[in-house]
C-alpha positions in Angstrom: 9.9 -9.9 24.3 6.8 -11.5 25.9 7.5 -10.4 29.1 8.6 -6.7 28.1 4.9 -6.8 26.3 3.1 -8.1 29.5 4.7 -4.8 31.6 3.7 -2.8 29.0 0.2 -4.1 28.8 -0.2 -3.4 32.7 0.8 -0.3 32.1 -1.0 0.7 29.3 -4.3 -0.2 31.1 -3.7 2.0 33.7 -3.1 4.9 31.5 -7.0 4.3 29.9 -5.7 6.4 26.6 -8.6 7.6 25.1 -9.1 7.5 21.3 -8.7 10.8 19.1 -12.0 11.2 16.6 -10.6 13.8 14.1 -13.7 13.2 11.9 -11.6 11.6 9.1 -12.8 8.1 9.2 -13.5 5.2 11.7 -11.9 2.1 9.9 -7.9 1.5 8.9 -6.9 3.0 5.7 -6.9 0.4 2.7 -5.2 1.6 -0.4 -1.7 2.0 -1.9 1.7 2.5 -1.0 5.2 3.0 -3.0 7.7 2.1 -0.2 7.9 -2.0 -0.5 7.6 -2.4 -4.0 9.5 0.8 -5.5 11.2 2.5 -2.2 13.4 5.8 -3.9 12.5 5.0 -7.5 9.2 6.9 -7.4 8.1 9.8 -10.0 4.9 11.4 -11.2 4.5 9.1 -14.0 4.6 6.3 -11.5 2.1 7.4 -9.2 -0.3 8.3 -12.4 0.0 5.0 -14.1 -0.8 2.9 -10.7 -3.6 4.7 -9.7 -5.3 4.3 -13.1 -4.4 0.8 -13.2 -5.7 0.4 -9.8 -9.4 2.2 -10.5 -9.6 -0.2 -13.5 -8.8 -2.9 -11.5 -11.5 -2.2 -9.5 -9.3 -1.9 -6.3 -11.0 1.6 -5.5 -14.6 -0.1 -6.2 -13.5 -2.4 -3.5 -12.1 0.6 -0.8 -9.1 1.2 -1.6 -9.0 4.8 -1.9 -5.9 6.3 -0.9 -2.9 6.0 -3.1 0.6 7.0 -0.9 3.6 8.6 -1.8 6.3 7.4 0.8 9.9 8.7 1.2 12.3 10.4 -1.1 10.1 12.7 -3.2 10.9 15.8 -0.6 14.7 15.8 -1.9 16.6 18.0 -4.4 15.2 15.6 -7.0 11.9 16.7 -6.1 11.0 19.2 -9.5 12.7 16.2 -11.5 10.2 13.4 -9.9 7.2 15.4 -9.8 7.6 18.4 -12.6 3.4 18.9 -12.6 4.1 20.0 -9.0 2.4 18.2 -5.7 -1.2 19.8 -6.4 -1.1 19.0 -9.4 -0.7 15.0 -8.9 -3.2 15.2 -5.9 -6.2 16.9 -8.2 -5.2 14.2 -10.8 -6.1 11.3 -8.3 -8.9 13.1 -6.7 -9.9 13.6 -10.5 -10.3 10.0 -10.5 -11.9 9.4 -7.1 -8.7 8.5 -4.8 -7.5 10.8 -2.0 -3.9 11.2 -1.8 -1.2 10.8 0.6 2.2 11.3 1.4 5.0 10.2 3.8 7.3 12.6 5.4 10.5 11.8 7.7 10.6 14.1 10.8 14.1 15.4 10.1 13.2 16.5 6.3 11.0 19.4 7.1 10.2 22.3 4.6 10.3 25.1 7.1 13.8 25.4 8.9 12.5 26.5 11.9 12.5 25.2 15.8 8.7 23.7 15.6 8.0 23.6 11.8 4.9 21.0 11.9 2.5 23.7 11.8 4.0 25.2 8.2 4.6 21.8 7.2 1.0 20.6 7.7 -0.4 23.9 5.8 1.8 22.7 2.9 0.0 19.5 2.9 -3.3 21.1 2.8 -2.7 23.1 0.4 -1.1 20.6 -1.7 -4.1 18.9 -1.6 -3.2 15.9 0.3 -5.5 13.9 2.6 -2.6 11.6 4.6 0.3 12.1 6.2 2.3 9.4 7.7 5.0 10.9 10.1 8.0 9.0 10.3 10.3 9.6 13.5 13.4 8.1 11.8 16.8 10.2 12.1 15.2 12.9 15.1 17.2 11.5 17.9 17.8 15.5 18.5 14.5 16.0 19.9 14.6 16.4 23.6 11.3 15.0 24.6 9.3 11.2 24.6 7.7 10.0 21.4 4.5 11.2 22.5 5.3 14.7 23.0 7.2 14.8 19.7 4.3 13.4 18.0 1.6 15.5 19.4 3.3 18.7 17.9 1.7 17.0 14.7 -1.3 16.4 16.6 -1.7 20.2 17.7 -0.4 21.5 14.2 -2.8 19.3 12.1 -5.8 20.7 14.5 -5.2 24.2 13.8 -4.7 23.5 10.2 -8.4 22.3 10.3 -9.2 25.4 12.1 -7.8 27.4 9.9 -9.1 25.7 6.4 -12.2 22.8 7.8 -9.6 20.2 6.6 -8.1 17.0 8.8 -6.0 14.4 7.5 -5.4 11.0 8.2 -2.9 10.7 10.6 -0.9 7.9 10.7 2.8 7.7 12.8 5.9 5.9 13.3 8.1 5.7 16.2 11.6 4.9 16.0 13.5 3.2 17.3 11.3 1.5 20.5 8.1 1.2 20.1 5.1 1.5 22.8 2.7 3.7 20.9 -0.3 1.7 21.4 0.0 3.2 24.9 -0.5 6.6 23.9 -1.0 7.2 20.0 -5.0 6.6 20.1 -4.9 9.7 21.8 -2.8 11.6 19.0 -2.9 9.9 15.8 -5.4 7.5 13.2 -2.7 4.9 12.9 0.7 4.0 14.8 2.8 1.4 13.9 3.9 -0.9 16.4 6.8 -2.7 15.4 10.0 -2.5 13.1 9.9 -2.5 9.7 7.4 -5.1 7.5 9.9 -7.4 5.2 8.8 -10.3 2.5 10.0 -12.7 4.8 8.0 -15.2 6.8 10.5 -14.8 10.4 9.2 -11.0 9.9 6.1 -11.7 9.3 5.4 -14.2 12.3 7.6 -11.3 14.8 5.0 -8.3 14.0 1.7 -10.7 14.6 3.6 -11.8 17.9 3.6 -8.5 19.0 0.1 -7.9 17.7 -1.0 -10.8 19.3 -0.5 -9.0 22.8 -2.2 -5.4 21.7 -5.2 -5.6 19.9 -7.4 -4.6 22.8 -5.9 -0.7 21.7 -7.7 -0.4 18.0 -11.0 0.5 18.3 -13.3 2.6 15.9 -11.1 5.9 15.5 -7.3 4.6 15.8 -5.5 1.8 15.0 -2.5 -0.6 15.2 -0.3 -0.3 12.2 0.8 -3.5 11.2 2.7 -2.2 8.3 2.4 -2.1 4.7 1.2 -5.3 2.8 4.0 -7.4 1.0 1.6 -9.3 -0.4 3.3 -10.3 -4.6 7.0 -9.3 -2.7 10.0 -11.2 -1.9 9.5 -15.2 -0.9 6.7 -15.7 0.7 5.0 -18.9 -0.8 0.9 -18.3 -1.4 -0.1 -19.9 1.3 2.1 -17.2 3.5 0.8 -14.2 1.4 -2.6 -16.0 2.5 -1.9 -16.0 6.3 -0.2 -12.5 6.2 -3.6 -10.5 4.3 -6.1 -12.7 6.7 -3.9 -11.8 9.6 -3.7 -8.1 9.1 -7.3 -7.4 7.5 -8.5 -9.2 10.8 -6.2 -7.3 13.2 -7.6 -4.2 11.6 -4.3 -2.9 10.3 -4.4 -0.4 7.4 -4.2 -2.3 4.2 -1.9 -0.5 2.2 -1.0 -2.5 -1.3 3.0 -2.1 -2.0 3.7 -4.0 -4.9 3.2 -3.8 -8.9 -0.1 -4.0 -10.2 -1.3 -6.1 -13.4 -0.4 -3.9 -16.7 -2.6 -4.8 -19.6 0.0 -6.4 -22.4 -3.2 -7.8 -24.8 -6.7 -6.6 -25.2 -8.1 -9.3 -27.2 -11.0 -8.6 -29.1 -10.5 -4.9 -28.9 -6.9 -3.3 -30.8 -4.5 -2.7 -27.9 -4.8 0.9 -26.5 -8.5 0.7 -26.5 -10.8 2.9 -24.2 -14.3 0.6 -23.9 -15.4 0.5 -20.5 -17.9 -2.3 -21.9 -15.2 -4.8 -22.8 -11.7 -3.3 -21.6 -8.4 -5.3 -21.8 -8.6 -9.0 -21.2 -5.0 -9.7 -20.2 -3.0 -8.7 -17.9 0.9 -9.5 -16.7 3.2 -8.4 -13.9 6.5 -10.2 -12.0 5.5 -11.8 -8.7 8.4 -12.2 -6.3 11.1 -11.9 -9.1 11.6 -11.4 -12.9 11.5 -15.1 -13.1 7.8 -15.4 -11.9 4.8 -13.6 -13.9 1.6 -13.3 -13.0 -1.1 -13.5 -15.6 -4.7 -12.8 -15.6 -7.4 -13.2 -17.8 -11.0 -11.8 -17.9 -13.5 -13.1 -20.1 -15.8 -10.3 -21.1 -17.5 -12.0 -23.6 -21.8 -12.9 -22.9 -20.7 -16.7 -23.9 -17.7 -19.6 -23.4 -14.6 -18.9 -25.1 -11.0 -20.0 -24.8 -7.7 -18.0 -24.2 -4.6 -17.7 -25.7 -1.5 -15.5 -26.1 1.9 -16.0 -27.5 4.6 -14.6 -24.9 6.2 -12.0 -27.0 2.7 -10.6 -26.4 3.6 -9.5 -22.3 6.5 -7.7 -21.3 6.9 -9.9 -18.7 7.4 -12.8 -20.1 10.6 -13.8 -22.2 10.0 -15.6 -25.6 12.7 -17.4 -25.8 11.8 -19.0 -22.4 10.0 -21.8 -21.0 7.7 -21.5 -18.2 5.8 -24.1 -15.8 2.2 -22.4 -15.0 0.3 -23.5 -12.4 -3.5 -21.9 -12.3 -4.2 -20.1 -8.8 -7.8 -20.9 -9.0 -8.4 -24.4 -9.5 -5.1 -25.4 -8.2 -3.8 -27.2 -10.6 -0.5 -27.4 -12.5 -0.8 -27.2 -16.5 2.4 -28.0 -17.5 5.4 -26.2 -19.3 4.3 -24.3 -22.4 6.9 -22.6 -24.5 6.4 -19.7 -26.9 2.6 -20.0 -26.8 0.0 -20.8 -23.8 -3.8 -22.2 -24.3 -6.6 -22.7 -21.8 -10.2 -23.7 -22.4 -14.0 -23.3 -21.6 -13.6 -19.7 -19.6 -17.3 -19.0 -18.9 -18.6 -15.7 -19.2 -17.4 -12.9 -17.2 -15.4 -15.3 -15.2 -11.5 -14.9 -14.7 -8.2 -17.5 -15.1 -5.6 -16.5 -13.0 -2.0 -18.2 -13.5 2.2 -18.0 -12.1 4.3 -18.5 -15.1 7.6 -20.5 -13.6 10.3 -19.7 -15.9 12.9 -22.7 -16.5 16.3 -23.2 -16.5 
């Protein structure tokens, strides 16, 4: 591998590709994706409820604006996933201050034509989506390189823009080699630049090794694609889910979130269900890794000290009839095993606790 990246590195200097500025935006695209965490099981409802959990998060506060739609919505299931239709999802999310994107395989084109990007990308627009990330899985029937398959996007999304003063985000993905760093910043946003991300460390390690040879090819307008963040996934430990965000924030690889987010389960002083953007809900659950691990966080909203505590029927996500080991993520420390009911003390104002519930044998 290292020596296959050193002749490509030679040779990508030669070729001095110059960077594409399509006006959309100069730094990697931060936001959310469905593919690691849900893959096919994806509907409207979905989409909805994670973007609103994500603005009250404050994930969009903190840049990360674009909430993704990968594979499998552009099947027959399509009017059964998404019954509000497309532009109707995508005016919901711009509604609450996300753009919107979308993933589409190269062989599942709406227009059964010969060249059908140009069609494709004016459904997009007028759809109201901002992103498009252009997979090239299953086209071995193109006759052509990557880069001349993919600029057909390139050219279709610049007339598009002619035609209606709109660009989206372009981000791409060759299959099955991969070399686009040597001529993607010329076409594209993003390019991914290795095989598929996993929530395994021997994955993890394989696509910063290739990084590690490539970086000199993101600059201001276009970037390496690391792939999308497995970060709450699988088994990485903490300390791996650690070294994996540092590693790809610093690479400047799109940061696109792919697991579960936090769901309320108790609002504490308010009754549950209640809208108060003063004091919203104050605890929050979701599985980390596995239905065996929970993650739980608490925010205390309060203008004073207070304690916490919850029984577990409280959270879906945790089983009542269970014990769990919890071990806080802040201060380090592990609490102990607590069964039916947890406690913890002295949360100072408008601070947060944030704990792994361990469930035991």
């Amino acid at each position: 591998m290292k020596s296959k990246l050193s002749i490509t590195f030679v040779f990508a200097l030669a070729l001095n590709v110059s960077a594409w500025d399509n006006g959309v935006q100069t730094t990697p695209a931060m936001g959310f994706n469905t593919w690691n965490r849900f893959a096919c099981n994806i509907n409207e409802t979905l989409i909805r409820q994670t973007a609103t959990q994500m603005k009250s998060l404050g994930f969009l506060a903190a840049g990360y604006n674009y909430v993704n739609i990968d594979d499998c919505w552009n099947t027959n299931r399509e009017m059964h996933l998404f019954p509000s239709g497309m532009k109707n999802l995508t005016d919901f999310l711009h509604g609450l201050g996300f753009k919107a994107g979308v993933g589409f395989n190269i062989d599942h084109s709406l227009c059964p034509s010969p060249k059908p990007e140009l069609t494709d990308a004016r459904t997009f627009v007028n759809w109201g989506f901002d992103y498009i990330k252009i997979d090239n899985c299953n086209s071995g029937g193109f006759v052509g390189t990557n880069a001349q398959r993919f600029q057909r996007w390139t050219d279709a999304l610049n007339q598009v823009k002619s035609e209606t003063g709109k660009m989206l985000f372009y981000s791409l993905v060759e299959w099955q080699s991969f070399d686009a760093w040597t001529w993607a910043p010329a076409l594209a946003n993003s390019w991914r630049m290795y095989d598929d991300i996993q929530s395994n460390w021997p994955r993890i390690t394989g696509i910063l090794n290739n990084a590690s040879f490539i970086g000199q090819f993101s600059n201001f307008n276009a970037h390496n694609d690391l792939d999308m963040l497995e970060n709450g996934n699988g088994a990485l430990t903490l300390g791996e889910q650690r070294s994996h965000f540092t590693a790809w924030a610093l690479a400047k690889s799109p940061l696109l979130i792919g697991t579960d987010p936090l769901k309320p389960f108790f609002w504490g002083k308010n009754p549950d269900g209640t809208w108060d953007p003063n004091f919203p809900a104050q605890y929050w659950s979701g599985y980390w890794k596995d239905t065996q691990h929970t993650a739980i966080m608490y925010i205390n909203f309060n203008e004073r000290t207070v304690d916490l505590n919850f029984t577990f029927s409280h959270s879906p996500h945790l089983k009542a009839d269970k014990k769990y080991a919890v071990r806080d993520l802040w201060m380090h420390q592990d609490k102990g095993v607590f069964g039916n009911f947890f406690f913890d003390g002295s949360i100072p104002t408008h601070d947060v606790r944030a704990y792994i519930f361990t469930e035991q044998a």
